[in-house]
N, C-alpha and C positions, 0 to 999 in steps of 0.2 A: 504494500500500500504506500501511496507516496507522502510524504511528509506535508503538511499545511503550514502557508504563508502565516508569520505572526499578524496581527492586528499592529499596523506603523502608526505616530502619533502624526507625522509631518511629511511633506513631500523628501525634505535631507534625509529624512531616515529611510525610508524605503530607497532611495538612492543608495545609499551607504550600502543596506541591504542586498539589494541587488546586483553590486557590484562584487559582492561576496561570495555571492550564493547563485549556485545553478540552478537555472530554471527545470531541470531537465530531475531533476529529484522532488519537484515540485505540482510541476504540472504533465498534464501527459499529450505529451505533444501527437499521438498517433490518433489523438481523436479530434486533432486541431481542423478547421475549415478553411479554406482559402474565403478572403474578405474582399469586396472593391468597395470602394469610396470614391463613386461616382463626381460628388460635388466638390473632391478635396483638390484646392487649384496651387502650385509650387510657390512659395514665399518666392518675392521679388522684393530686392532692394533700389531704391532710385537712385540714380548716381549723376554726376553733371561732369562733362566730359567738352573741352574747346577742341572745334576742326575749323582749320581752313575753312573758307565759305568756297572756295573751290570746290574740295572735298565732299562738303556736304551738297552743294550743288549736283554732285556726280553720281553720291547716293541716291539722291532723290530721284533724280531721270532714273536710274535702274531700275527704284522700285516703282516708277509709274509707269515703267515700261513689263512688269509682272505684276501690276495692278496691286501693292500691297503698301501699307504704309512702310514710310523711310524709317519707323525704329524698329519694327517685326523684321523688315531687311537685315539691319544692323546685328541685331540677336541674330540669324539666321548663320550670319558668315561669321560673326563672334567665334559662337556654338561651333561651326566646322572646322578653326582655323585652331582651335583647341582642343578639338579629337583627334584634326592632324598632330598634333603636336606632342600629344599623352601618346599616338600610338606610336612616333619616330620615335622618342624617349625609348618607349619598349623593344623599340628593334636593338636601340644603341647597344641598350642591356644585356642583350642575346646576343650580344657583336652581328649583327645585321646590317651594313648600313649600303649606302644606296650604291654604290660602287660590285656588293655580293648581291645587291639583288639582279642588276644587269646582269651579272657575269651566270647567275641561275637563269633567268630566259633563253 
């Protein structure tokens, strides 16, 4: 039989607690359910950022040229120019780099 969570007085304690202790002596995870949270939307933080009014001129035409506004654009290419980058890291790691990947095709 698995052990039962104490009654915690405070959110630090159960903290504390948790940090200690495995869930897996506690609760029974084989009878656990997969959950969606349809309505839960990712924290965003707002940030303030100077470009060239060039630059930004040049966003803009892009994204009226894919009909989307110029910060969805911005996030867009953010987001991919940082999964390139997390996954070149992972190559370097592996000793991968772009010189062994040529020489593989």
């Amino acid at each position: 039989m698995k052990n039962k969570a104490p009654n915690l007085k405070s959110e630090q304690e159960e903290r504390e607690y948790w940090e200690k202790t495995d869930s897996a002596d506690i609760v029974d995870w084989s009878k656990a359910q997969r959950v969606i949270f349809p309505n839960l939307k990712p924290s965003t933080t707002s940030i303030s950022i100077r470009l060239p009014d060039s630059l930004l001129a040049h966003i803009k035409h892009a994204a009226n040229k894919r009909d989307i506004p110029y910060q969805s654009l911005i996030k867009v290419w953010l987001s991919e120019k940082v999964a390139s980058v997390f996954e070149n890291e992972g190559r370097a790691r592996r000793g991968i780099t772009t010189e062994t990947q040529r020489t593989r095709r």
